[in-house]
DOKOLVEX-546412 format. One record per residue: residue in one letter; y, z, x negated of N, C-alpha, C, O in turn. Coordinates in steps of 0.02 Angstrom, whole numbers, plus 50000, padded with zeros to 5 digits. Atoms other than C-alpha are relative to their C-alpha. Example, Ala and Ser with C-alpha at 12.3 -4.5 7.8 and 13.67 -1.06 7.14 Angstrom:
<recs>
a499415000049955497755039049385500605000049955500595003349903;s499414999750042499475035749316500555003750039501105004550014;
</recs>
This chain:
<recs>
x500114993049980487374878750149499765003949939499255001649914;x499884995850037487514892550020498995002150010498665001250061;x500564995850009485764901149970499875008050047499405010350079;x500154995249984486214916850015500195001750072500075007250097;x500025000049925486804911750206499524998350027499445000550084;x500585000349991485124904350208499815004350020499665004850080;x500494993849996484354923050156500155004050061499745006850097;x499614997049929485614929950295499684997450063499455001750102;x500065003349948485174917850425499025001550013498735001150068;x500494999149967483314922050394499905007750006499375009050033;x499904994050021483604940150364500045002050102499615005350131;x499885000249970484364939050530499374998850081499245001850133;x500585001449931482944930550647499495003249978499005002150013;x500544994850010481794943350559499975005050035499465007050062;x499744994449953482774957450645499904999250042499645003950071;x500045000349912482734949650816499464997950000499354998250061;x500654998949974480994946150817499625004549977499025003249977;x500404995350013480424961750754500045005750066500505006750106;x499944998249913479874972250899500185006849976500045009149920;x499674994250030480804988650906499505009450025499165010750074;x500414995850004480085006050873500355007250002500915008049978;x499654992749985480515024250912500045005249919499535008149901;x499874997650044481175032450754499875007549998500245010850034;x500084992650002480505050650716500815003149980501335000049971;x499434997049982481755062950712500145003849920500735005049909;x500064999250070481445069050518499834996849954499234995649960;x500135004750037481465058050368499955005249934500105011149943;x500094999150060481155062550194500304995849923500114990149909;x499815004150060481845055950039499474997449936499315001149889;x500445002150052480675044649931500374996449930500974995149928;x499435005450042481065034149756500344993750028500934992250035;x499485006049962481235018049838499944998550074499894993250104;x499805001449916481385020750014499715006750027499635010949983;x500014995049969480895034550141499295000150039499274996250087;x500894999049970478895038250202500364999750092500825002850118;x499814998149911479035035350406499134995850009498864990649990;x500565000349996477435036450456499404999049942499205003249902;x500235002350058476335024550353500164997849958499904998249903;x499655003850057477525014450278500565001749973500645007849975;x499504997650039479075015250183500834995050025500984989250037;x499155004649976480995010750229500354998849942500505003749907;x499775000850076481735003250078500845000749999501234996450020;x499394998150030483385012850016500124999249940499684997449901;x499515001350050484695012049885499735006549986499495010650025;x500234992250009484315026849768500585003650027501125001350046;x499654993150001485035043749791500365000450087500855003750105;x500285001749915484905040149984499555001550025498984999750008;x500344999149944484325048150139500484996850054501074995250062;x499745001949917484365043050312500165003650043499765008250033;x499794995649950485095052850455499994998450056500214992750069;x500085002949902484825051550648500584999750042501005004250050;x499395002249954486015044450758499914998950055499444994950060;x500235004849963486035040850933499794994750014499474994850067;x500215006450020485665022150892499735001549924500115000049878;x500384999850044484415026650758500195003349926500685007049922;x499874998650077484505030450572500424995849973500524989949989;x499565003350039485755028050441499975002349931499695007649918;x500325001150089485565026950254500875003649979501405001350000;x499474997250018486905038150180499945002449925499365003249908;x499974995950086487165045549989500685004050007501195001150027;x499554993750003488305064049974500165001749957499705003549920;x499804997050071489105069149844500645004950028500995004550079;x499344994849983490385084949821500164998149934499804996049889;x499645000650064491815084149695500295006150000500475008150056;x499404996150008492835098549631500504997550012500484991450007;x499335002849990494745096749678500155004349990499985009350022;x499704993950001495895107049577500754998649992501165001049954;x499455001650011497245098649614500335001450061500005002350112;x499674996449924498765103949751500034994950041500114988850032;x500365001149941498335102149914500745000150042500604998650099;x499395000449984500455103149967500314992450038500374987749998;x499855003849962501045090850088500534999650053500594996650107;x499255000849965502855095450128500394993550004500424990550057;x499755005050009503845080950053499564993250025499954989350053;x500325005049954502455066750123500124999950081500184995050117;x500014997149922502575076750301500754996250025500874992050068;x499245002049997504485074350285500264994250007500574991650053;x499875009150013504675057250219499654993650037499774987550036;x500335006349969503445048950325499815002650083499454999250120;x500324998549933503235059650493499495002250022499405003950081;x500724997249975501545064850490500195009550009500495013349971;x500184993749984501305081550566499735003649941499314999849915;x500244997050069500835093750405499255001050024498764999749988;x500764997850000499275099650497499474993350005498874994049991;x500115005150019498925080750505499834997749925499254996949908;x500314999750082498925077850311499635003949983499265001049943;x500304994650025498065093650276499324999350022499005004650023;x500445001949967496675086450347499834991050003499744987350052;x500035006749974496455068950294499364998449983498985002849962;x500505002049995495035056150290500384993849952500914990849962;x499925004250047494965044950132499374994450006498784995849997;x500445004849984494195026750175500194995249947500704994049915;x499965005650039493655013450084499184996050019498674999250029;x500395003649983492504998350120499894993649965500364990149947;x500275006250036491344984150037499674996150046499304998550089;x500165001549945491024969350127499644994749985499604992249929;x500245007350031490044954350148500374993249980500094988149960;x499465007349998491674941150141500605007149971500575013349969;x499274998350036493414945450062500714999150030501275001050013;x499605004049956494154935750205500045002550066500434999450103;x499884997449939494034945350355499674994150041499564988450021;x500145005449940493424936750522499265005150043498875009550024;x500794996549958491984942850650499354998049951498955002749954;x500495001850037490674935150532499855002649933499385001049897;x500254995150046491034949650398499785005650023499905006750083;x500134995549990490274965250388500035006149948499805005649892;x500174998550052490524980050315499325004849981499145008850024;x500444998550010489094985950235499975007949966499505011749972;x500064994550054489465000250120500795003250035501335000250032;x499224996349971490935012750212500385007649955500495012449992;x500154995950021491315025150088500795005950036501405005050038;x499634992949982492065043050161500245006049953499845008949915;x500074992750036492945057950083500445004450035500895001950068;x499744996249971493555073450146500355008249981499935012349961;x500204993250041494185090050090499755005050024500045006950075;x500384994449982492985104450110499775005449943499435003849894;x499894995550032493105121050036500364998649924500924996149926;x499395000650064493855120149848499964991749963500294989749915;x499915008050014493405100049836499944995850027500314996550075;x500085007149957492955083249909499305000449999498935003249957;x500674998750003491385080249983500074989350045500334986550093;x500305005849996490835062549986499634997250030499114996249999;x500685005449971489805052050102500134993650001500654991950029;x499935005349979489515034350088499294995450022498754994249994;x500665002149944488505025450243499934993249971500344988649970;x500395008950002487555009850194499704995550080499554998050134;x500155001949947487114997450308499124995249972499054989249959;x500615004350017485174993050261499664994950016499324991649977;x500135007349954484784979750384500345000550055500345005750089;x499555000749961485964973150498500025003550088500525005250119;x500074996749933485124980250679500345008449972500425012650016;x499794993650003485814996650585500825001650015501035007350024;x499364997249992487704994950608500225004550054500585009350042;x499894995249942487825002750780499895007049998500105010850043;x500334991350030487065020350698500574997949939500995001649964;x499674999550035488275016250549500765001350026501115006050009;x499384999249945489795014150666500115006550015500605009950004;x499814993249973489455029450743499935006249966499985011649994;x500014995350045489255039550608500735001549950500945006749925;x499474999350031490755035050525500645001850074501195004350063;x499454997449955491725037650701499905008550009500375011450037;x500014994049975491085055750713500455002849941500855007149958;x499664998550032491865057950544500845001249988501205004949955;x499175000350006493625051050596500015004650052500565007250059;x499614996149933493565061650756500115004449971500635006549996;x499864996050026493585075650636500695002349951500845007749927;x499625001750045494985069550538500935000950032501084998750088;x499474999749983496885073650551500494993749980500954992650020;x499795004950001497525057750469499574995649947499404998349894;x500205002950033496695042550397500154996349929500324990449937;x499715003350044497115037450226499754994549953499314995949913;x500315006950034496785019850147500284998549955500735002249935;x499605004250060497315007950009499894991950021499374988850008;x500225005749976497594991250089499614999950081499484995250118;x500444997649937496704998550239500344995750065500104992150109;x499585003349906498014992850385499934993850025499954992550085;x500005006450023497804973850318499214996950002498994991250011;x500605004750032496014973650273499305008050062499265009250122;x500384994949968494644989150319500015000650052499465000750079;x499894995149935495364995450479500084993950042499704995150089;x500135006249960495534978550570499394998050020499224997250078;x500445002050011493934973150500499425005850032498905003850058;x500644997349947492854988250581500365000750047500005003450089;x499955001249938494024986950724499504993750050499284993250107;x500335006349972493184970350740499504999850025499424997650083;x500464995649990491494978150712499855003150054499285002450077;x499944998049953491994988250854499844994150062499354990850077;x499875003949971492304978750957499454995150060499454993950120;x500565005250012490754966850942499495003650040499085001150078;x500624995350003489724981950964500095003750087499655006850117;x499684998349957490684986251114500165006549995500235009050050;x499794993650006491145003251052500685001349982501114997049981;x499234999549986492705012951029499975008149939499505011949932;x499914994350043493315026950896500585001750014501014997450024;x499414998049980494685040550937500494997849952500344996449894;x499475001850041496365036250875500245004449950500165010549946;x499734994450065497145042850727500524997849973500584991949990;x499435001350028498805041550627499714996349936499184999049919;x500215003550059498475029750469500695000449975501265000249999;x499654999750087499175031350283499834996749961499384997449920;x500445006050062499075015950197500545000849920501114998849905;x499665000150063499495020250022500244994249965500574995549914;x499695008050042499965001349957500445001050015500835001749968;x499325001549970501375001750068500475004949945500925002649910;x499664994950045501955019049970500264997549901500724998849862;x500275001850063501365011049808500464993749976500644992249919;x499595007250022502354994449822500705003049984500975002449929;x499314997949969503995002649887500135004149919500485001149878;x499904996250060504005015449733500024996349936500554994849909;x500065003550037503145006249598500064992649962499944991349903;x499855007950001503584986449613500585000749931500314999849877;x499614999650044504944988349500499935000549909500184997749861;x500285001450075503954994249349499414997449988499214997149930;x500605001550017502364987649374499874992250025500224990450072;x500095006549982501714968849391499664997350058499664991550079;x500365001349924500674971049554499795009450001499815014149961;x500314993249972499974986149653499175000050021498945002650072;x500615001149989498234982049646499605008849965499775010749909;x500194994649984497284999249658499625001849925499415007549921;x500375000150077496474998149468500655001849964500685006749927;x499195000650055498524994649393500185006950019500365010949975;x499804995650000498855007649478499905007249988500345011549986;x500434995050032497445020849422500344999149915500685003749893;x499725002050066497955013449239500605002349994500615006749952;x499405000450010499785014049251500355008850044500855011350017;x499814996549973500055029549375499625008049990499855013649978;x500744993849996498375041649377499825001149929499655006849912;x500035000450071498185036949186499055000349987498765002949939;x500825000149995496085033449241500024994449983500504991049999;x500205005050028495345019949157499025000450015498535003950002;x500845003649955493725010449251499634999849924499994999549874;x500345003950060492405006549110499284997650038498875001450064;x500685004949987490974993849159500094998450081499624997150118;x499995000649929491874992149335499824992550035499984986950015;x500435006349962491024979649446500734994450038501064997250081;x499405003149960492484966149512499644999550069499044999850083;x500124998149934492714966349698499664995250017499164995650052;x500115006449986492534949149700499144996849989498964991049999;x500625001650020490604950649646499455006150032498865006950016;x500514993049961489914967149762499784993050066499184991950074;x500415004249935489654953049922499184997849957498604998749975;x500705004250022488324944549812499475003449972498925000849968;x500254992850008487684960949756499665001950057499155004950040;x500224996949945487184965749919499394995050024498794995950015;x500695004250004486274949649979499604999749947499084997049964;x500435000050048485434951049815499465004550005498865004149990;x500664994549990484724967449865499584997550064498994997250082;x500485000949902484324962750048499254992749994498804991350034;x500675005450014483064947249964499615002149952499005001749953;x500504996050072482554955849795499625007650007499075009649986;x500004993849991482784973549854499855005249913499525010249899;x499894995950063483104978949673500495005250007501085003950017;x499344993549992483994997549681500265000349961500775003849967;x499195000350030484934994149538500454994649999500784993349949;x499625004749967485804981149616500625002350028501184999750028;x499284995849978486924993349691500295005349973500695009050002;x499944993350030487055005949571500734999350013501015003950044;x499285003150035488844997149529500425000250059501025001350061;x499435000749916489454995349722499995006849988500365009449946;x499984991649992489075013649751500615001549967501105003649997;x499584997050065490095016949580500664997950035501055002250056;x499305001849995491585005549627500415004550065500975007150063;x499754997749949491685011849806500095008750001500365011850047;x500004992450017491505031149731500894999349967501395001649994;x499435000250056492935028249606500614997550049501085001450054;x499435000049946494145019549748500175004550046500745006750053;x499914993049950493945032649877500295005949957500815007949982;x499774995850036494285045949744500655000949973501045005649963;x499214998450036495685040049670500484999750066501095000350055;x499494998549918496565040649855500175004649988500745005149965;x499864992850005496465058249848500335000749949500715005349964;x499774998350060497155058849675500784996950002501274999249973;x499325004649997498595046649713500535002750064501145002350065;x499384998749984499225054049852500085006550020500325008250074;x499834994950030499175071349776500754998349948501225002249943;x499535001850031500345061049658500724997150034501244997250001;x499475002349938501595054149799500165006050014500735005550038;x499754993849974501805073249838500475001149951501085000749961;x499494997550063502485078349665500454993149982500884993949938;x499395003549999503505063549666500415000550052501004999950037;x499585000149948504235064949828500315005049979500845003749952;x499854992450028504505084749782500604999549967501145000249997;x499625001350050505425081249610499874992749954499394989449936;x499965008450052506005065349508500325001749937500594997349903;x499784997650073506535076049352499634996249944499954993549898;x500465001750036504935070349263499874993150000499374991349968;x500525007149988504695051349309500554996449951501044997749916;x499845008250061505045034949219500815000050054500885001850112;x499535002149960506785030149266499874992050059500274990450103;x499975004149947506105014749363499635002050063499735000450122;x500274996749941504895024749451500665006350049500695007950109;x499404996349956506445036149502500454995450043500674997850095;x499725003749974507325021049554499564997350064499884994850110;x500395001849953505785016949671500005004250045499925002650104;x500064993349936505835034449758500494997750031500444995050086;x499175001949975507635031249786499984994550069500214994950126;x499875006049927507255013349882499715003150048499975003250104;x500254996549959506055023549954500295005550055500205005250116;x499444994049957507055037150038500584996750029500774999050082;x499685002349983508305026150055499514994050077499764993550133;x500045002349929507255014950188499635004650040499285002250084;x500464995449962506425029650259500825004650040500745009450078;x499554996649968508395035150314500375005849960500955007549972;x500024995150028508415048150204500804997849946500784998149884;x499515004450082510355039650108500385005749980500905003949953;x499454995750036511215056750055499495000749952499795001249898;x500204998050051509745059849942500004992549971500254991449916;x499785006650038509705041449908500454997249923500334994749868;x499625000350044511205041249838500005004949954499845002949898;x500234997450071511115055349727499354996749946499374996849885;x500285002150061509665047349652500234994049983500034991849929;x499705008450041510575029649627500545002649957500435001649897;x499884995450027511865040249573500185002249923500665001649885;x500344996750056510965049249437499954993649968500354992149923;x500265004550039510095033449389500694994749970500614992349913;x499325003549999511825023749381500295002449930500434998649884;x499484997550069512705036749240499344999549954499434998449894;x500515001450058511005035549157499974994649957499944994249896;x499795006550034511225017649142500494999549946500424996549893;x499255001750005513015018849104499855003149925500154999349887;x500234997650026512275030348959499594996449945499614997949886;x500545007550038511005015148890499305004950004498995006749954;x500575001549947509555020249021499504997949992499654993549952;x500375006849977508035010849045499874996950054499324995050072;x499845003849937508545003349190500424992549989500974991250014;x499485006450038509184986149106499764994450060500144989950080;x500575004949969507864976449215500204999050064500124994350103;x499854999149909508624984649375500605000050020500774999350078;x499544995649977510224990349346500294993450046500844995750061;x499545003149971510964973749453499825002050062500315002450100;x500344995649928509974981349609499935004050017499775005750074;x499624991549984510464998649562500684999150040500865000250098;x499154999649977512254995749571500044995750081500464996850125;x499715000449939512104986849714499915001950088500185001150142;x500234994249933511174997849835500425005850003500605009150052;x499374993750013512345010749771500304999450034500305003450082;x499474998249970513785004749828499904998750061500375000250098;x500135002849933512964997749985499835007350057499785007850119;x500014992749959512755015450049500445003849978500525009050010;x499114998450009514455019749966500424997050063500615001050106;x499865002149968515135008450068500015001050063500545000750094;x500314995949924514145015250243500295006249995500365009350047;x499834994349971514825030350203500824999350003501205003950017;x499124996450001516705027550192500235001149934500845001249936;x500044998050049516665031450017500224990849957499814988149921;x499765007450002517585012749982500134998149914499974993149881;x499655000450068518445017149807499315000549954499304997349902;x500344998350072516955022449703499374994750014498964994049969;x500375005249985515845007149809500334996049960500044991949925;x499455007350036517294996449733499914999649908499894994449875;x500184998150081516985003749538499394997649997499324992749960;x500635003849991515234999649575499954993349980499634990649936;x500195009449985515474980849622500144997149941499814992549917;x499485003950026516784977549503499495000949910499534996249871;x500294999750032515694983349367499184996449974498934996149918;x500355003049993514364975249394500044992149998499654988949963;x499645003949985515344960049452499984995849917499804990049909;x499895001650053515694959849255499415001149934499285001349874;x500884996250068514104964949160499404995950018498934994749980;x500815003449985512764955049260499944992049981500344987549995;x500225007750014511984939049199500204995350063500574990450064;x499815004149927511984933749389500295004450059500045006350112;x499524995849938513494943249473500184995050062500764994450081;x499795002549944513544933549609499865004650083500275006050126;x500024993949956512794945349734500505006549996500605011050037;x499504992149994514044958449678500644997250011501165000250026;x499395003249966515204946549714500224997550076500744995150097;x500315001849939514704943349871500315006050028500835005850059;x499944993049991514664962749894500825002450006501165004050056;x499194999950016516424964849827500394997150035500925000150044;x499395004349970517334951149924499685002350085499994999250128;x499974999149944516664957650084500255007350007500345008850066;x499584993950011517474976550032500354997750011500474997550071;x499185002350023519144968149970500374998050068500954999650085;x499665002949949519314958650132500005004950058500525005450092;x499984998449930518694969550278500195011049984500355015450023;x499734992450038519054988150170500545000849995500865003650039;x499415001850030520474984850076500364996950038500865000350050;x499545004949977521284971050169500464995749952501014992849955;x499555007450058521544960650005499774995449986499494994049933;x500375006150014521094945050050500294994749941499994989449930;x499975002450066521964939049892499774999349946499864994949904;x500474997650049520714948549789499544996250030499444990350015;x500385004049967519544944149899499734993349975499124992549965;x499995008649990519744923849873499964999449921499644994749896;x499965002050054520034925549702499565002949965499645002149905;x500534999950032518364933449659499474996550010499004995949970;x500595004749962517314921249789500314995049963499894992349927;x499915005150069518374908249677499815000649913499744996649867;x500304996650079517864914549515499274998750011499014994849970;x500815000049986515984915449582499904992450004499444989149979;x500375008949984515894897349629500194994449935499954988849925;x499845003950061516754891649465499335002649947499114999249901;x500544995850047515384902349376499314995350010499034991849968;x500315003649976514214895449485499644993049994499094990750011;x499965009749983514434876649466499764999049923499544993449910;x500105000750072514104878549279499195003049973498825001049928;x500584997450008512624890849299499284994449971499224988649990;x500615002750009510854885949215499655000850061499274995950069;x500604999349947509874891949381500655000850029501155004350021;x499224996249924511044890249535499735001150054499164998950049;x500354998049955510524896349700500224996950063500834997750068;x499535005049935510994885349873499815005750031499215004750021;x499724994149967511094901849964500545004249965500985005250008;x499625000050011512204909149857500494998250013500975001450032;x499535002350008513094897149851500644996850082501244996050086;x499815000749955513284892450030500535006150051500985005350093;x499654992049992513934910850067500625000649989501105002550022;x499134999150037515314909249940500254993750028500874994150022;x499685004449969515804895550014500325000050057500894997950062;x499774999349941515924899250192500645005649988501225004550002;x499654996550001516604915550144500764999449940501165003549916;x499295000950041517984907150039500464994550055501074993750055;x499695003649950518384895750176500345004150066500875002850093;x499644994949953518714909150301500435004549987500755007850028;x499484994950009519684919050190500604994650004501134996350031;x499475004050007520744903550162500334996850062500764992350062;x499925003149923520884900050351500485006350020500915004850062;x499924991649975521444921750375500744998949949501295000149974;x499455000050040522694918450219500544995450034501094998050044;x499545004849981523584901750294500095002050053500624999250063;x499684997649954523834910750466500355005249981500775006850023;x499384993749986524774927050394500574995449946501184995549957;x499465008350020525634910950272500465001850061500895006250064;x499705003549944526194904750435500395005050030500985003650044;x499754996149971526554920750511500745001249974501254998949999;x499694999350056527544926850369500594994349990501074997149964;x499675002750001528584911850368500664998850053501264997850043;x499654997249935529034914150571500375005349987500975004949998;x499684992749983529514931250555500804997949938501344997849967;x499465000250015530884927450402500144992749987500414990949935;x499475008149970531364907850470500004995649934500294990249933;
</recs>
């Protein structure tokens, strides 16, 4: 047993045998904690407490300027939210005692932002000793009832489960709301040029913010029990910080999802290629294709799309294709077909045109033969691939020897 499940476990039967007491209705802000009565309630600096139906809650406020646009057509569009919904969101983010989710975490630190008058105004509720979550809970639910849509990072997966759980436990309940989990936005767009979507790469690589002395996530749990046995207030200076700096850059990121959705004049060609998948699984395939398109003669041009172009060309023609548009799907394949390290997917692509488009299952057979001779020689071969071209060379050769046969009936 860990030390600091120890400090928990006595932390814990301290709470339930401490006998409980009627909380005045005005607190005061001291250095390290808050005058109530005679004694003192020990807070995190730059923390007051606030009254809740279930008691006090330990909160720190901050306002930010925001002079950045507040426009939320193209998000509204592309994802369904009601505009007066976005225009009105609630930016969450949460530090917990585990990393792992389960009823046996908690979160302790909930940080809120919101926009009010020309910036963001900041609250984030601490949880000072554990009989306080039920006043933390409900402080952060009065916030979402206010809220037109909730927006997270990772939130759908991790946060929003995790004080559902909370909930739950507590037997309480918070109104519903539409959720905006920016990863999802973040993968879909960015995967292509970036090596993960972890919420730092993407301040670095997207926002162009750079953390300095940032606390890893992986080291705020032990931070916290540290305060709840030492009760040193700069113990948390660093959570506060991290959970300030994540919440913030929400707002900043998906101010940046607007002007990309908007226009893709200005972006990296792989980030243009990400909108593209993007719009493209959101339904959206006439603009789709113009941007595969675009990105396509760019290539054709010497691009920087070298990395992608075998998954350009072949979404291209794959909504060439959906539309009817057969001949310039076919320039596509065939190009590709001949330029890619591993054309086998465009061969794939191609011989299911030739045969059920075209009706040349001659072509057809004799590019799924070509692929499997390619194939058999390959340094990396793929047993899906390969099983594909196979079937689909066996069925063309089954479709060929019946019009054979036919063909032979008809002139004797």
């Amino acid at each position: 047993m860990t030390a600091d499940l120890v400090a928990l476990r006595e932390r814990i039967a301290a709470i339930t045998a401490r006998p409980r007491t009627a909380f005045p209705s005005r607190y005061r802000e001291g250095q390290g904690g808050v005058t109530q009565g005679g004694g003192t309630r020990r807070l995190p600096p730059n923390c007051i407490e606030e009254m809740t139906p279930f008691g006090p809650v330990a909160v720190r406020r901050e306002w930010f300027p925001d002079d950045g646009s507040q426009e939320v057509g193209a998000l509204s569009t592309c994802l369904g939210f009601a505009p007066d919904e976005l225009r009105r969101p609630l930016f969450l983010d949460t530090e917990t005692t585990g990393l792992s989710g389960g009823t046996g975490t908690v979160a302790f630190l909930v940080g809120l932002a919101w926009r009010e008058g020309d910036g963001l105004s900041l609250a984030q509720y601490f949880l000072c000793d554990f009989d306080q979550e039920q006043a933390l809970l409900w402080a952060v639910g009065q916030c979402i009832s206010h809220a037109g849509v909730l927006v997270s990072y990772n939130g759908r997966s991790f946060d929003w489960p995790l004080l559902q759980t909370r909930l739950v436990l507590r037997r309480a309940a918070w109104p519903s709301l539409p959720h905006l989990d920016l990863l999802t936005l973040a993968r879909r767009i960015f995967r292509p040029r970036l090596p993960d979507c972890a919420l730092q790469t993407i301040e670095q690589s997207v926002l162009d913010l750079h953390r300095a002395d940032d606390l890893p996530g992986s080291l705020i749990p032990g931070r916290y029990f540290a305060w709840l046995r030492q009760g040193d207030p700069r113990t948390l200076d660093p959570v506060f910080l991290h959970n300030q700096q994540d919440v913030l850059s929400m707002a900043l990121l998906l101010a940046r999802f607007e002007a990309m959705l908007s226009d893709s004049d200005d972006l990296h060609p792989l980030d243009r290629f990400g909108r593209a998948r993007f719009l493209e699984a959101r339904g959206f395939q006439v603009e789709a294709i113009g941007e595969y398109r675009h990105l396509w003669r760019e290539h054709q041009v010497g691009g920087g799309l070298r990395a992608a172009r075998g998954a350009l060309g072949l979404r291209l023609a794959r909504l060439l294709r959906r539309q009817g548009r057969w001949e310039e799907a076919r320039a596509v394949l065939e190009e590709c077909w001949q330029t890619q390290t591993y054309p086998y997917p465009a061969a794939i692509e191609l011989a299911k045109l030739l045969e059920h488009q075209v009706r040349d299952l001659a072509a057809a057979r004799r590019i799924v033969s070509d692929a499997l001779r390619l194939l058999a020689v390959a340094v990396v071969s793929n047993a899906q691939w390969r099983a594909d071209l196979e079937r689909r060379q066996q069925r063309l050769e089954r479709r060929l020897g019946r019009d054979d046969v036919r063909a032979f009936a008809l002139t004797g």
